[in-house]
C-alpha positions in Angstrom: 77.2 27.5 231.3 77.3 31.3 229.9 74.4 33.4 229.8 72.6 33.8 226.6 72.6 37.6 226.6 75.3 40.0 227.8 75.9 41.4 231.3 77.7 44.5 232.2 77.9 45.5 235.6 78.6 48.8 236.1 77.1 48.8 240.1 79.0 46.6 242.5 77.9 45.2 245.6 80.8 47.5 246.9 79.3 50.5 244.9 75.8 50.0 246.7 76.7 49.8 250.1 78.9 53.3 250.0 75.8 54.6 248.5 73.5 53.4 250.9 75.7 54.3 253.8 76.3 57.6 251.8 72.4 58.1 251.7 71.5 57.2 255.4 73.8 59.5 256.6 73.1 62.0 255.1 69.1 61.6 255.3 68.9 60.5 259.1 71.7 63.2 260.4 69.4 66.1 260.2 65.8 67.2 260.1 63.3 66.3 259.0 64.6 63.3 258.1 64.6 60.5 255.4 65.5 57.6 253.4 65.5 57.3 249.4 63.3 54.9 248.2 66.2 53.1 246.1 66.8 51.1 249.4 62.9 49.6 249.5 63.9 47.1 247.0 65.3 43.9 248.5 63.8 40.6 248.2 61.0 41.0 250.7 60.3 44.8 248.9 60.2 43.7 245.9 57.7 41.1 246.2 55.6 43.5 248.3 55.6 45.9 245.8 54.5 43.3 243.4 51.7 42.8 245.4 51.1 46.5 245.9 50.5 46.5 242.1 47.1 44.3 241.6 45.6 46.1 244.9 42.1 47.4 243.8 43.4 50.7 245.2 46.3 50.8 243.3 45.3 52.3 239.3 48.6 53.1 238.2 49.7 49.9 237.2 46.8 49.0 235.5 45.7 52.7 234.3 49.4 52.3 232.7 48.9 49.0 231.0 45.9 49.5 229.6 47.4 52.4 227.5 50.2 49.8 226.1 47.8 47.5 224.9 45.7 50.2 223.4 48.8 51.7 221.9 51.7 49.9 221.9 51.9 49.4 218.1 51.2 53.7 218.1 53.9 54.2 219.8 56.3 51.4 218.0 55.3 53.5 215.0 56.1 56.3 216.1 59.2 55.8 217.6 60.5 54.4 214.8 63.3 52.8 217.1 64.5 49.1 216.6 66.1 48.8 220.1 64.1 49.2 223.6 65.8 50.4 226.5 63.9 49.7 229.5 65.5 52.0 232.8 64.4 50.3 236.0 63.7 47.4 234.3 62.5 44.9 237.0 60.5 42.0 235.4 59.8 43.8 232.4 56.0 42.5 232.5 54.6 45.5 230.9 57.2 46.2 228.3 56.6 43.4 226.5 53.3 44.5 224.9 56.0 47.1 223.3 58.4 44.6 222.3 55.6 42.5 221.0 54.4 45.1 218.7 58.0 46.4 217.7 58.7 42.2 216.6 55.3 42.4 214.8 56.4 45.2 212.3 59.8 43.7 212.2 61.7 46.1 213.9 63.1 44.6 216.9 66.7 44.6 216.8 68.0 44.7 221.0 66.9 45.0 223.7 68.6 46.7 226.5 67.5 46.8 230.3 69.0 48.7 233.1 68.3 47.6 236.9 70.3 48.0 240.1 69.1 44.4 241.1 70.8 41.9 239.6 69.3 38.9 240.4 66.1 40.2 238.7 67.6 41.8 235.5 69.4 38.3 234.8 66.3 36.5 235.2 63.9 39.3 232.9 67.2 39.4 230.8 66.8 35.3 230.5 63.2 34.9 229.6 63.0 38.0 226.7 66.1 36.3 224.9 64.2 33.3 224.5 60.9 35.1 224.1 62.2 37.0 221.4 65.7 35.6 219.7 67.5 39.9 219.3 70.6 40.0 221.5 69.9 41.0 225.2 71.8 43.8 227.2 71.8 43.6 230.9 73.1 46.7 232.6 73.6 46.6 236.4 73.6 50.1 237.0 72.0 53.3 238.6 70.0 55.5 236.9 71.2 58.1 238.5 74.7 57.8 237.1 75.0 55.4 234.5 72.7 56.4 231.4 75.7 58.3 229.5 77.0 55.0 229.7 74.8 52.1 228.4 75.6 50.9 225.0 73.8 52.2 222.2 73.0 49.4 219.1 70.5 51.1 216.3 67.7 54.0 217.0 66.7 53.6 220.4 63.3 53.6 222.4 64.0 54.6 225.8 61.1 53.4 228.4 60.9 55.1 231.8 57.4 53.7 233.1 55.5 53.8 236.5 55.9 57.2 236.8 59.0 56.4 238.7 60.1 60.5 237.7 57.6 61.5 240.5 59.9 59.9 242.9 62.1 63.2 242.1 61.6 66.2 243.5 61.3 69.2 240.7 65.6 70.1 240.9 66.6 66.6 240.8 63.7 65.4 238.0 64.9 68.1 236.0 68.6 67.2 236.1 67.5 63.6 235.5 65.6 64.1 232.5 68.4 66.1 231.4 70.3 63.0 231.6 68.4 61.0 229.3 68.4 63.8 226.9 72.8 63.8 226.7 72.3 60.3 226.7 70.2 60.0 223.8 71.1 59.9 219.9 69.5 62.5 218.0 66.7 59.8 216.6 66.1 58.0 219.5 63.0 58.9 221.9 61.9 58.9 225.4 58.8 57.2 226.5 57.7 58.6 229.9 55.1 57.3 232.3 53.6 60.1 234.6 50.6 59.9 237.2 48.0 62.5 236.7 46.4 64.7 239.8 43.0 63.4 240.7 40.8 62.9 243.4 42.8 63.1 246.9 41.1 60.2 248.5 41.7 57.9 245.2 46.0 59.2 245.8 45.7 58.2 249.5 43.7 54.8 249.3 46.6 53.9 246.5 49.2 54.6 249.1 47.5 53.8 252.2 45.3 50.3 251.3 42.9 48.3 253.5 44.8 45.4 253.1 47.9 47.2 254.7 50.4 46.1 252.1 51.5 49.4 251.8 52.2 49.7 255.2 54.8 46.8 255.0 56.6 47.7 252.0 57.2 51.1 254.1 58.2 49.8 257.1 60.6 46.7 255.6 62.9 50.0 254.7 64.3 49.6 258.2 64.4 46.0 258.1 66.6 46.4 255.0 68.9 49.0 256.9 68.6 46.7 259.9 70.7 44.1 257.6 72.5 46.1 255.4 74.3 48.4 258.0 73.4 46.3 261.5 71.1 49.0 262.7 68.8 48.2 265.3 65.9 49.8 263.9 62.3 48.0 265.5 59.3 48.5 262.5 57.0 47.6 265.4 58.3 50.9 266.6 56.8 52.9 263.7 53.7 53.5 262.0 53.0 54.0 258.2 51.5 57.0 257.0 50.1 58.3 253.7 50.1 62.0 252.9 48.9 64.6 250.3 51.1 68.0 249.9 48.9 69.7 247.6 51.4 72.8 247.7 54.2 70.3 245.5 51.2 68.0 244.3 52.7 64.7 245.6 51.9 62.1 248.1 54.2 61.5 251.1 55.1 58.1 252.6 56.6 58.5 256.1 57.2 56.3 259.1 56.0 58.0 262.3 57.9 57.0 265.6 55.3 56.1 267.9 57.5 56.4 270.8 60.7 58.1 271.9 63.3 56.0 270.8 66.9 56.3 270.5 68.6 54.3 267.0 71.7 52.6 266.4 73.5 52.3 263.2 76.9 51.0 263.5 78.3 50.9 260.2 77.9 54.6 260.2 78.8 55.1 263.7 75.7 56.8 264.1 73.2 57.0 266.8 69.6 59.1 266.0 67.0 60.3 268.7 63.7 60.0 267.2 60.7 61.6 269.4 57.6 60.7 270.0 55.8 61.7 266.5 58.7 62.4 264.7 58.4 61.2 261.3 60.9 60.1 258.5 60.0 60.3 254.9 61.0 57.7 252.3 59.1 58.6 249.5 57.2 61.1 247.0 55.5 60.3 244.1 54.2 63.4 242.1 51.0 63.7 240.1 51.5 66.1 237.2 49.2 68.2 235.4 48.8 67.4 231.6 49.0 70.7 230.5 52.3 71.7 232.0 54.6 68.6 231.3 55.9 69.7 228.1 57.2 72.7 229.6 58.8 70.8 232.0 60.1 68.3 229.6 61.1 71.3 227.0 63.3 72.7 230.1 65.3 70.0 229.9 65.6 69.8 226.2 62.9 67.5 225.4 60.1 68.0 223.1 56.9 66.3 223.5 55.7 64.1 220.2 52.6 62.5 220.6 51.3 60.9 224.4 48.5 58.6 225.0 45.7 57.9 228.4 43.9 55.7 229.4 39.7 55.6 229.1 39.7 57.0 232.9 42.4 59.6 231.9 44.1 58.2 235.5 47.6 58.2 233.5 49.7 59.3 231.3 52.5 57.8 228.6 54.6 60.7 226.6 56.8 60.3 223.1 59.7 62.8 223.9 62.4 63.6 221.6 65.6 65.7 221.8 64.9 69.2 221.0 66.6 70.9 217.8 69.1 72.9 221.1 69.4 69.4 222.6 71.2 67.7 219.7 74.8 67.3 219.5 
């Protein structure tokens, strides 16, 4: 039996491991070290991270969907589009309340979702063709790479939620969202999800929570490399730690060797000496300042439309269009 919706794979299992191996290397050869946060998503990540997302600790999920029920039909509107593109689609749970109101005022055309995990994207891919009866795109790809290269059906919505663009730093955010903008038509628009600064306690209890779920979606990082590239990484070995760099404005998740250890990795042929308190970071997650994202959007050739918080003002959703020295 054929799938009901289309599948183009443009990320092979091939493609991931020489860019995992490519990442590792690179991260864990020199100091201080790290590990990109792409690699916390297997299986056991995944599910953690769902979990992760209705801690009490953890507003950004909910801060975020609280603004697409309030304004989902706003932004449909506004957007004028009649396809969504969802990049790092996942389950696509929140996105529906924007395909919901873009099928109420009979705009709905496609839907496109991009994911580097397959076995999620076919399932999300699965249950919004029947949800919805538009044809279904499901791109296996890397964001990274692949936007110029998703197909393009109608005047496009593109969704970039979670405020996964904090998980850039400022050179490599900027040449992202420069992406998008070559890869978008001239009508289409960009609907970005950013974290706002706040209280520094409220950051580290949403990275560091009581029930230590945090802790285990950091430290199963190793257990992925541990499979992936037969390392003998021990988590038991390392400790999770949440912390605020106010100079960049972002938290920092690193895992903290609590002993001397030595660490072998033998797809890479590598061997690492980790001392006592060294620390490897896997990710950042930037909270931006209201005030000084459409400059940062405009350097990339965006222009800011209209953008929408929630009632705490936790978060942020922004309409973004190609500027007039963007088009092509």
């Amino acid at each position: 039996m054929t799938d009901p919706f289309t599948v183009d794979v443009l990320v092979t299992e091939a493609d991931r491991r020489r860019a995992v191996e490519e990442d590792v290397r690179s991260g864990l050869s020199t100091r201080p070290r790290s590990i990109p946060p792409v690699w916390f998503y297997d299986e056991v990540g995944s599910l953690l991270f769902d979990r992760i997302t209705r801690l009490p600790e953890y507003y950004l999920t909910r801060a975020e969907r609280a603004i697409l029920e309030a304004h989902s039909a706003d932004i449909a509107g506004a957007s004028g589009a009649e396809t969504l593109v969802e990049i790092g689609s996942g389950t696509s749970e929140k996105t529906r309340l924007l395909l919901d109101a873009m099928a109420a005022r009979g705009s709905l055309r496609h839907i496109v979702l991009v994911d580097i995990s397959e076995q999620v994207l076919r399932v999300a891919a699965g249950e919004l063709e029947q949800r919805y009866r538009v044809p279904v795109h499901a791109v296996i790809g890397d964001l990274r790479r692949d936007l110029v290269r998703l197909p393009r059906p109608g005047r496009q919505l593109w969704a970039f939620l979670g405020s996964t663009i904090g998980n850039f730093e400022p050179a490599a955010r900027a040449a992202l969202l420069s992406q998008f903008r070559q890869a978008m038509g001239a009508d289409d628009a960009l609907l970005l999800g950013t974290d706002l600064r706040k209280d520094v306690d409220r950051l580290l209890a949403a990275y560091d929570d009581s029930e230590g779920v945090t802790a285990r979606f950091n430290l199963n990082v190793l257990e992925v490399l541990d499979t992936t590239l037969g390392a003998d990484f021990d988590p038991r070995r390392f400790e999770h730690r949440a912390v605020w760099n106010a100079a960049n404005s972002w938290i920092e998740m690193r895992l903290r060797s609590t002993s001397e250890q030595q660490v072998k990795i033998p797809a890479l042929d590598m061997v690492i000496e980790l001392e006592e308190g060294e620390e490897i970071l896997t990710e950042i997650s930037t909270k931006f300042d209201r005030s000084s994202l459409p400059g940062e959007l405009a350097g990339s050739g965006l222009e800011v439309g209209s953008s929408w918080t929630d009632p705490a003002g936790d978060f942020l959703l922004t309409l973004a269009r190609p500027g007039p020295s963007a088009l092509r």
